[in-house]
C-alpha positions as CSV (number, residue, x, y, z in Angstrom):
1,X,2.5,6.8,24.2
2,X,0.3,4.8,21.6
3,X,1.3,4.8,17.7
4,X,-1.3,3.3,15.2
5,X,-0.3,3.2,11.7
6,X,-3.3,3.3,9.2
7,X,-2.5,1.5,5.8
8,X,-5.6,2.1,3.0
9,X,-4.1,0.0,0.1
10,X,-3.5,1.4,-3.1
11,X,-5.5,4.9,-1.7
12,X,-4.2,7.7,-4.3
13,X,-3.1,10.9,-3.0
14,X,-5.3,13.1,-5.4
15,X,-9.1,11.2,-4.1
16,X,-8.5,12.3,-0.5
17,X,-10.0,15.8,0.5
18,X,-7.3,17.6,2.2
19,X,-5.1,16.9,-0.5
20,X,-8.0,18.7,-2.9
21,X,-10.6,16.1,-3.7
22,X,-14.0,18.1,-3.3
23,X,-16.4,15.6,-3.2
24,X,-16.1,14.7,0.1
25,X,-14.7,11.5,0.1
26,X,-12.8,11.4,3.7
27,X,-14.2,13.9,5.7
28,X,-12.7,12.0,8.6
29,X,-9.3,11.9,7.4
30,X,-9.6,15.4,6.9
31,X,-11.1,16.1,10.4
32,X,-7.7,13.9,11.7
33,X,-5.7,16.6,9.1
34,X,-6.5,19.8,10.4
35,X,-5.0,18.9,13.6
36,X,-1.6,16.9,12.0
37,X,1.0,17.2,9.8
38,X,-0.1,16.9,6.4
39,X,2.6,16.2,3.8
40,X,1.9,17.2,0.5
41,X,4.7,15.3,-1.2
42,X,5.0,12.0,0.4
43,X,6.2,8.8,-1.9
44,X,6.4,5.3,-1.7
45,X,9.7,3.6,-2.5
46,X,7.9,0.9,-4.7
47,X,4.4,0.0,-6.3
48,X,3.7,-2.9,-5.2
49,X,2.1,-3.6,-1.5
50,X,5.1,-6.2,-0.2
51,X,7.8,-3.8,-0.9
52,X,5.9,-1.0,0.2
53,X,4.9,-2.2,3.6
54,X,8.1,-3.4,4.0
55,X,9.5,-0.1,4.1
56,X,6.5,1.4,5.9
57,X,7.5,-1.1,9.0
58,X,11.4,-0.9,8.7
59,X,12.3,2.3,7.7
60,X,14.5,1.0,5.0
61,X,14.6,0.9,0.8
62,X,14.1,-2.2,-1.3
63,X,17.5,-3.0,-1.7
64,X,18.1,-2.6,2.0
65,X,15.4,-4.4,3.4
66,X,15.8,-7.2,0.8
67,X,11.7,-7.4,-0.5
68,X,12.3,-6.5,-4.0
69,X,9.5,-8.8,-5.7
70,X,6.1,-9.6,-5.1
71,X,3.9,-12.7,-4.1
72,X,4.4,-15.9,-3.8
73,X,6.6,-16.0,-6.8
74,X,9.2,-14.5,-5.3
75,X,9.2,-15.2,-1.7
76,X,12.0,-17.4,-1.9
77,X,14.3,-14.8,-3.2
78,X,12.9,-12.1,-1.1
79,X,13.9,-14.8,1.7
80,X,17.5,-14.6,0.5
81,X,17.8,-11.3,0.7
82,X,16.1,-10.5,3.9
83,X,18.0,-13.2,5.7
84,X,21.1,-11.2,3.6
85,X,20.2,-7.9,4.9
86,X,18.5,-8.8,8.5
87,X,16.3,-5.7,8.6
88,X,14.5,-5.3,12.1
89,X,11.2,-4.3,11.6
90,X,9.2,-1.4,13.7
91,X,6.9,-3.8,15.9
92,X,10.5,-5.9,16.7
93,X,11.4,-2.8,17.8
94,X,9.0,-1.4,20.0
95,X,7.8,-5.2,21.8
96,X,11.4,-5.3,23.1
97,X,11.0,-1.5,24.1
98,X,7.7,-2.9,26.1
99,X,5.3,-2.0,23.8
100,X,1.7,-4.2,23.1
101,X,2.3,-4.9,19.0
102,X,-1.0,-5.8,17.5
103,X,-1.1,-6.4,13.6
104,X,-4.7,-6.5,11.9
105,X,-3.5,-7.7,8.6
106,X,-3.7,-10.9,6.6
107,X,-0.3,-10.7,4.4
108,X,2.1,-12.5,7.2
109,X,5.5,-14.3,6.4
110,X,8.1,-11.2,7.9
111,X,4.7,-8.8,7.7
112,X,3.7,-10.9,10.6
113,X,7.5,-10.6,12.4
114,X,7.1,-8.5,16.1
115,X,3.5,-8.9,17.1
116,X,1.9,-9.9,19.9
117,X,-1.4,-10.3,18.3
118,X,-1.4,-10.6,14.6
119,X,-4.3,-11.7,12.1
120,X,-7.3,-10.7,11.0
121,X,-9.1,-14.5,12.0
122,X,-12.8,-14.0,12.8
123,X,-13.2,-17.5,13.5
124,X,-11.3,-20.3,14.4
125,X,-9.4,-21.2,10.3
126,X,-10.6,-24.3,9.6
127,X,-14.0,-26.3,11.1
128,X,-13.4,-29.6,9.8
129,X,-17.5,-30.1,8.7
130,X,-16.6,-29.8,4.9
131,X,-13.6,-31.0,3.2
132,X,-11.2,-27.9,2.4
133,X,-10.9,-28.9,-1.6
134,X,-14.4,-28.6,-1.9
135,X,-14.5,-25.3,0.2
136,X,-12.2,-24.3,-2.6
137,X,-13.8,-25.3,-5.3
138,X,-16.8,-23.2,-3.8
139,X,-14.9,-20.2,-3.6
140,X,-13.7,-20.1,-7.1
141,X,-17.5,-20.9,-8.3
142,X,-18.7,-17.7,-6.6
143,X,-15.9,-15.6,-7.8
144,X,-17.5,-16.0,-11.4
145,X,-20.8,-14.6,-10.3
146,X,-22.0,-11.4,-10.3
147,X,-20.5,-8.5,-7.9
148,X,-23.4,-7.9,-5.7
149,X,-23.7,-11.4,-5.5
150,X,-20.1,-13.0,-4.4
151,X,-20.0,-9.9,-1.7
152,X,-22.8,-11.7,0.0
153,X,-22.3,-15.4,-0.4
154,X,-18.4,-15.1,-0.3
155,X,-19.0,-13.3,3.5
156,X,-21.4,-16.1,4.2
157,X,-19.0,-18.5,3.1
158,X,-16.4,-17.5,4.9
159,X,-18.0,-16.7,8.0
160,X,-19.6,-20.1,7.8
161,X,-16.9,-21.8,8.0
162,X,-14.4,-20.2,10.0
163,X,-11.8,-19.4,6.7
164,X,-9.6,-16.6,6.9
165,X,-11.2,-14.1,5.0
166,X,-8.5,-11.6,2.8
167,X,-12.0,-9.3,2.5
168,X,-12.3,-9.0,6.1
169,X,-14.0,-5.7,5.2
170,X,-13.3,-2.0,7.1
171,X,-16.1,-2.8,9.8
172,X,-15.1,-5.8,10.7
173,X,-11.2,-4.9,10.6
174,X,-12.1,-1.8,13.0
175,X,-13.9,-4.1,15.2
176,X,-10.9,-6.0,15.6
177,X,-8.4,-3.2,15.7
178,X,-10.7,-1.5,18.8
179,X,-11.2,-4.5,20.5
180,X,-7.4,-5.5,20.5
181,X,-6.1,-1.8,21.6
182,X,-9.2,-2.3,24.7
183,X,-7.7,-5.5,26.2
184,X,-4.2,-4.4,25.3
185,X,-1.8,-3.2,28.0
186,X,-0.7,0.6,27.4
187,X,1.6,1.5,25.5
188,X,0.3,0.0,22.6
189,X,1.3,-0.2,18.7
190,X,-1.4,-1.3,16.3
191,X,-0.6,-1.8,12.4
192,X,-4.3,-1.5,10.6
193,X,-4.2,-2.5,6.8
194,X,-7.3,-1.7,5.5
195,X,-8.0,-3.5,1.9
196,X,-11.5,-2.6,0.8
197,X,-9.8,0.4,-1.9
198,X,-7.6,-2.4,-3.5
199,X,-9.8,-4.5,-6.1
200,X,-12.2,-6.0,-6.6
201,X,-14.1,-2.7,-5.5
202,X,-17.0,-4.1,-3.4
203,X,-18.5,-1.4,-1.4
204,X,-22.3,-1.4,0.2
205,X,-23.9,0.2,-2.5
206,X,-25.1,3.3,-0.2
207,X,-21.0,4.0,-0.5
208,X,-20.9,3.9,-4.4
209,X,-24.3,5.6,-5.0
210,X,-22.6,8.8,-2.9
211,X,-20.8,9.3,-6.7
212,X,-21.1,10.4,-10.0
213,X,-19.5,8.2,-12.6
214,X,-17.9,11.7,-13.7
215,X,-15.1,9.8,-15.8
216,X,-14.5,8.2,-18.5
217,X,-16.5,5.9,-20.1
218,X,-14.1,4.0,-22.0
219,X,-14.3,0.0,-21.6
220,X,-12.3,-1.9,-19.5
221,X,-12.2,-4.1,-21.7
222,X,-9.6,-2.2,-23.4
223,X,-7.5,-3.0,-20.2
224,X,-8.2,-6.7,-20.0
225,X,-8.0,-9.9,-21.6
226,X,-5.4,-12.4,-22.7
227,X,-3.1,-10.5,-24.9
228,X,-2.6,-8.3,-22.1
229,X,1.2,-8.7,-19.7
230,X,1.0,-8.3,-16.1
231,X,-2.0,-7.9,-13.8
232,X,-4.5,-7.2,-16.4
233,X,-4.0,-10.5,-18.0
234,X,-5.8,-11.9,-15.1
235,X,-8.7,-14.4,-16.1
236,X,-11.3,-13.2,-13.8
237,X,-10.7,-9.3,-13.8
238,X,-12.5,-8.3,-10.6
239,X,-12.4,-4.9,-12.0
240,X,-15.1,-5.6,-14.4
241,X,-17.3,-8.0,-11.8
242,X,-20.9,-6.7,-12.2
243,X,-21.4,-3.8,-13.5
244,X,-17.8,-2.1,-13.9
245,X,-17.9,-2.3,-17.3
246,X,-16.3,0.8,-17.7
247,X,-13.5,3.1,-15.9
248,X,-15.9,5.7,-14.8
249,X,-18.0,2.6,-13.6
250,X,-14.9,1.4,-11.4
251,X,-14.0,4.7,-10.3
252,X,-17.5,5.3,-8.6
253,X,-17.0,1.8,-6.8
254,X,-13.2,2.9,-5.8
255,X,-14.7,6.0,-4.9
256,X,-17.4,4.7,-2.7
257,X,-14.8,1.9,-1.0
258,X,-12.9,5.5,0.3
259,X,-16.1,6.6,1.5
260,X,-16.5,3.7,3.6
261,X,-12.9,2.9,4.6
262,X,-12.3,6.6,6.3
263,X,-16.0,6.1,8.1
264,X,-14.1,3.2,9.8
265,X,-11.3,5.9,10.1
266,X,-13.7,8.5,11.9
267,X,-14.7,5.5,14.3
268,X,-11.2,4.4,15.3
269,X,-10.2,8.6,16.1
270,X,-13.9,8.7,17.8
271,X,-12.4,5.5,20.1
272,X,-9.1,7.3,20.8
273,X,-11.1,10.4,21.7
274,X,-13.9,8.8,24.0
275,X,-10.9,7.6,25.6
276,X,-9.3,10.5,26.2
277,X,-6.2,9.3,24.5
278,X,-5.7,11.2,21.8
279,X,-3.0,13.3,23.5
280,X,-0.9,10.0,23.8
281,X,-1.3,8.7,21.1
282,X,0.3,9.1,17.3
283,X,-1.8,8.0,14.3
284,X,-0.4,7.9,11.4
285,X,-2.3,7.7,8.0
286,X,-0.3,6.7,4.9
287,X,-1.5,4.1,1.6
288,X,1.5,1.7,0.0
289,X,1.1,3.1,-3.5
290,X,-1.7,4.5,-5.8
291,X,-4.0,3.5,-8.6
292,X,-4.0,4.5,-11.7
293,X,-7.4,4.9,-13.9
294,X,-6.6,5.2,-17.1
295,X,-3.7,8.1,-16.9
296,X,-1.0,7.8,-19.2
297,X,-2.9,4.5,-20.7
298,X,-2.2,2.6,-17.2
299,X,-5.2,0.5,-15.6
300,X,-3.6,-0.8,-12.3
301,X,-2.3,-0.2,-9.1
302,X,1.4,-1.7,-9.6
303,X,2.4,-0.2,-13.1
304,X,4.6,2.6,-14.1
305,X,6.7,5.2,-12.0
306,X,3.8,8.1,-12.3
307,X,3.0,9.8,-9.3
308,X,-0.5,8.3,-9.7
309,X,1.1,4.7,-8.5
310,X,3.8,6.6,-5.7
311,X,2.4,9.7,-4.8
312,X,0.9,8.6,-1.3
313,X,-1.3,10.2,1.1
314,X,0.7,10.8,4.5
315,X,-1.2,12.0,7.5
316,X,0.9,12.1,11.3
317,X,-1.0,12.6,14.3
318,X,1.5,13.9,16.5
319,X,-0.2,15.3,20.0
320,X,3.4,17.2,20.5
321,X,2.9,19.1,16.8
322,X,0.8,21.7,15.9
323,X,-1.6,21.1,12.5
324,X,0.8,21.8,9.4
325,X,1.1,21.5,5.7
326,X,4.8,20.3,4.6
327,X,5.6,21.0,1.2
328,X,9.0,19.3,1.1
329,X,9.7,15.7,0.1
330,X,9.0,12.9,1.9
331,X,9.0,8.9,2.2
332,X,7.5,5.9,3.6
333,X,11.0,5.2,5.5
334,X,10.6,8.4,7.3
335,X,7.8,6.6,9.6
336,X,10.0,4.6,11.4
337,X,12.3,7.3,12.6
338,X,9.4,9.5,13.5
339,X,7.8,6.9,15.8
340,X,10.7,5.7,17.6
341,X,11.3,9.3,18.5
342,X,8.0,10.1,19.9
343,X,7.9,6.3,21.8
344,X,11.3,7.5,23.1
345,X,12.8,5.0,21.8
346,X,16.8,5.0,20.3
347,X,16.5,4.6,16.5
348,X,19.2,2.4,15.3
349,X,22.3,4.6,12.9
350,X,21.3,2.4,9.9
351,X,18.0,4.5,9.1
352,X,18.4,7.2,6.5
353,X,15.1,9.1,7.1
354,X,14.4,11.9,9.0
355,X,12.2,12.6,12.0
356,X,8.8,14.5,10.6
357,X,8.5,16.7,9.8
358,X,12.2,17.1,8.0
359,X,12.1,16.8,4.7
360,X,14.6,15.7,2.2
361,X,16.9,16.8,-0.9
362,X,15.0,13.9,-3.1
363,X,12.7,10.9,-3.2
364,X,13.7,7.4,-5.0
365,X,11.5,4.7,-5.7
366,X,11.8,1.7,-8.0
367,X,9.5,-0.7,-9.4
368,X,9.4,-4.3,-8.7
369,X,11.9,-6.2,-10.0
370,X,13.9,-3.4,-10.1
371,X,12.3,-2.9,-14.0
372,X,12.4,0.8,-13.6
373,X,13.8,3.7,-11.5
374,X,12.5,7.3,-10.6
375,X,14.4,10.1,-8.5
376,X,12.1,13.4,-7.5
377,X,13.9,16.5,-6.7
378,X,11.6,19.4,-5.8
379,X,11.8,21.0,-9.5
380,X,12.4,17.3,-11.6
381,X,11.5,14.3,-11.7
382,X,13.5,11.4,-13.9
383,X,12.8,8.2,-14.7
384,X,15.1,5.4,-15.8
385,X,14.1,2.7,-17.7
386,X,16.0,-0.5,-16.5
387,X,15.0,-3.4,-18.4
388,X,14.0,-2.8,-21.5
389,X,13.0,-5.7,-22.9
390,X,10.8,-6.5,-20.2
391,X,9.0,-3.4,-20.6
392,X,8.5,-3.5,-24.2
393,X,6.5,-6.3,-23.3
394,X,3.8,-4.1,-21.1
395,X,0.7,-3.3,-22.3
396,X,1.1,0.3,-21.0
397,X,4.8,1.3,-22.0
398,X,5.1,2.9,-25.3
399,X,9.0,4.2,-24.7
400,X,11.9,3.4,-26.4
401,X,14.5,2.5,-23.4
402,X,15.0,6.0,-22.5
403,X,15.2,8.2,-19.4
404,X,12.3,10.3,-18.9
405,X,12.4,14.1,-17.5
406,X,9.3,16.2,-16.3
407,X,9.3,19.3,-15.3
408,X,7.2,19.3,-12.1
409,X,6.1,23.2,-11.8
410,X,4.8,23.5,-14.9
411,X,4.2,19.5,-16.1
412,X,2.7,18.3,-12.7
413,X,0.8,15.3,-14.5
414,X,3.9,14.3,-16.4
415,X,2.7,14.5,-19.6
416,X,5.5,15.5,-21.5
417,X,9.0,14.3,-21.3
418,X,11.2,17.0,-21.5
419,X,14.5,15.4,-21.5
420,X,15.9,16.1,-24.7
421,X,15.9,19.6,-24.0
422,X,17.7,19.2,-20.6
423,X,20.3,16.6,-21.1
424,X,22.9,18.3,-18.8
425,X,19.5,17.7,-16.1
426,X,19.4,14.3,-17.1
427,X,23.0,13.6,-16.4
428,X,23.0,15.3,-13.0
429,X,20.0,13.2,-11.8
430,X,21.4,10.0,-13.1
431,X,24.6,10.3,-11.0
432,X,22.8,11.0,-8.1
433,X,20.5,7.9,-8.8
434,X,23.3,6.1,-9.2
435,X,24.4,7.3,-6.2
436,X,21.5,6.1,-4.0
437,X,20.9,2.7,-5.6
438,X,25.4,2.3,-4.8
439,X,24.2,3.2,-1.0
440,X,21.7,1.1,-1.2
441,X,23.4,-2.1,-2.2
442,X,26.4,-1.2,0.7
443,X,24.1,-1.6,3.5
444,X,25.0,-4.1,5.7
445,X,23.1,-5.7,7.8
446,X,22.9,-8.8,10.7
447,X,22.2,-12.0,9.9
448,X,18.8,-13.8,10.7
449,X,17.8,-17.3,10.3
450,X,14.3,-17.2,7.9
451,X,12.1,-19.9,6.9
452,X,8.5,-19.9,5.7
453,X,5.7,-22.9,6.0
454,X,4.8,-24.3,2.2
455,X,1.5,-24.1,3.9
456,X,1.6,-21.0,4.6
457,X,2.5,-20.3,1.0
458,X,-0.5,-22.3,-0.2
459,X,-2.1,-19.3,2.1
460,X,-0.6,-16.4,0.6
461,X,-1.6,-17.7,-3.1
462,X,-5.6,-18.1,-2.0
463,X,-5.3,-14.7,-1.3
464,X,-4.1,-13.3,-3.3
465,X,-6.6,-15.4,-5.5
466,X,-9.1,-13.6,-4.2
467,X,-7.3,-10.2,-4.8
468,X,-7.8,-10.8,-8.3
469,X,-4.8,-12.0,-9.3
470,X,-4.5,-14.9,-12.0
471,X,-1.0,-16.6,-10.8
472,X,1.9,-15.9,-9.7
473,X,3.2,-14.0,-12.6
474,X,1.0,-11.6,-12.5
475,X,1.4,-10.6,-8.7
């Protein structure tokens, strides 16, 4: 009884086919679809990828898990409160159960907690020929260069010298993952984060020419530059590397990066099918958050409460289900539950989520930093604004403090807030927010000594250098 959980960062829901995307951007995931369940209203709990995949791998919200911040900023506090809450994440869970836990993913501190074989290392970190400041330095030099231009030096680079690359693209990643599961004793659980559809965009450009720029052609410019707060005050804006001058322009690249993720997608399910182990083995196909591209004046993947940043894709393999479409809400924290039950293995009492494909009364999510809140009924959706003045301060939010009401049915890009008109909605919605984020803060869990390398750190903040992101407020 395998499980493999896909992760394609910051995928949105709306740009893969069998959730209405016509151009054919993931005819694989769609050939996986027709024989799964496909849920058509699945959300993450945050928007940002360290609080997301921590729920995706302990079937627990923010507050429970303790990863309420991002990057390296924060991973002392997110220490705190993890070694507060002890979660036990799914791998923990399924080595002791017997289980082979292979993780091909760079992001590691507690990501990296449970596996047997985790990394994404194509070569030994680290050859010693040239001094690492310099390799450094290097780096940083060819991040200023044009696009087509740092994909092919930085791969040299890294390949070169043994570094562990954070664009380890799809290939290589699905090279790893196949090879791991082949030398792995059965049963085995395989985490695959796939990073190509977060920025910088760098696709072969056979991907990218596969689409029209059908989008807008407003600057990105109007995103970027110093005056701007958050992500898109970042100094080299890998968004606009090259030619992505424009939104359209980075669409087609985001576009063609889907393309050639789910081709890696289609080789992994032809593996498990030249194996014959499809019928023992669940896949499940999810992203942490979304992207947004220009909607409601957002350019980013970690802004805003819009179902454009937590609407998620969320495709389950199950060999004991017949193909489905599930209309009912759904969460990242229903994963875990789901898995254990088809591994057969007891699901601890703490989890709140269901075993798909159960759905549930609402969906909660809150940004990082706990700035802002949503709740998602299957009619309304509110969102709470909890600190104001740090919000004001965001390019993107033009609000006044207030909570936020869309009607779903008949507003389903939340374009208008309708929560004047339904204050006694409002109200009701609160409370039971209130409710959740009360739950939330009881849960109680072990206790768990925690402790992470500074050199590991200095790790984490390379990377997620060469995500794009300036420093470590703006992760």
């Amino acid at each position: 009884m395998n499980v493999v959980i896909v992760v394609v960062d910051a995928l949105r829901q709306s740009d893969v086919g069998c959730y209405g995307r016509e151009e054919g951007t993931t005819p694989n995931i769609d050939r996986l679809a027709q024989d799964s369940m496909v849920f058509e209203n699945a959300y993450s709990l945050s928007n940002y990828t360290d609080i997301c995949m921590s729920s995706i791998l302990s079937g627990l919200a923010p507050r429970e898990h303790g990863v309420t911040h991002h990057g390296t900023a924060h991973t002392e506090a997110n220490l705190e409160r993890i070694q507060e809450r002890s979660p036990t994440f799914l791998p923990e869970i399924l080595s002791e159960s017997g289980y082979s836990t292979l993780g091909v993913d760079w992001m590691g501190r507690w990501h990296a907690w449970g596996y047997d074989d985790y990394g994404v290392d194509l070569r030994q970190h680290d050859s010693g020929i040239v001094p690492s400041k310099f390799l450094e330095r290097v780096k940083w030099t060819l991040s200023d260069l044009p696009e087509p231009i740092v994909r092919k030096l930085l791969s040299g680079y890294y390949r070169l010298f043994g570094y562990d690359d954070v664009r380890v693209n799809c290939e290589d990643l699905t090279d790893i993952a196949i090879k791991r599961i082949d030398e792995a004793s059965s049963p085995s659980f395989t985490l695959l984060h796939y990073w190509d559809v977060h920025p910088p965009y760098l696709p072969p450009e056979e991907y990218e020419q596969k689409f029209d720029a059908d989008w807008s052609d407003e600057p990105l410019s109007n995103y970027f530059g110093g005056d701007r707060k958050g992500p898109m005050a970042a100094e080299f804006p890998p968004y606009a590397a090259g030619e992505r001058e424009t939104v359209g322009g980075s669409k087609r690249a985001y576009d063609g990066t889907i393309s050639w993720v789910d081709e890696q997608i289609g080789r992994l399910i032809d593996y498990f099918e030249s194996e014959g182990m499809m019928d023992e083995t669940m896949i499940v196909v999810t992203a942490d958050h979304g992207h947004n591209f220009g909607e409601h004046g957002i350019f980013s993947d970690n802004c805003g409460m819009f179902d454009t940043s937590i609407k998620v894709p969320l495709v389950v393999y199950d060999p004991r289900e017949e193909g489905q479409r599930i209309s009912g809400l759904v969460q990242h924290t229903d994963i875990v539950p789901t898995v254990l039950d088809y591994a057969g293995v007891s699901s601890p009492d703490l989890y709140r989520g269901n075993v798909l494909p159960d759905t549930r009364e609402f969906a909660f999510a809150e940004a990082a930093e706990q700035h802002m809140r949503m709740i998602r009924t299957d009619d309304w959706k509110l969102v709470v604004p909890e600190d104001v003045a740090y919000l004001k301060d965001q390019y993107w939010y033009d609000g006044d403090g207030t909570p936020e009401l869309y009607d779903i049915h008949n507003d389903s890009t939340e374009e208008n807030d309708v929560s004047e008109e339904h204050p006694d909605i409002v109200r009701r919605l609160r409370r039971r927010m209130d409710k959740e984020v009360r739950k939330q803060q009881e849960f109680e869990g072990g206790e768990r000594s925690v402790e992470i390398e500074e050199e590991e750190l200095d790790d984490i903040r390379s990377q997620l250098g060469a995500l794009g992101y300036a420093d470590d407020d703006n992760v």
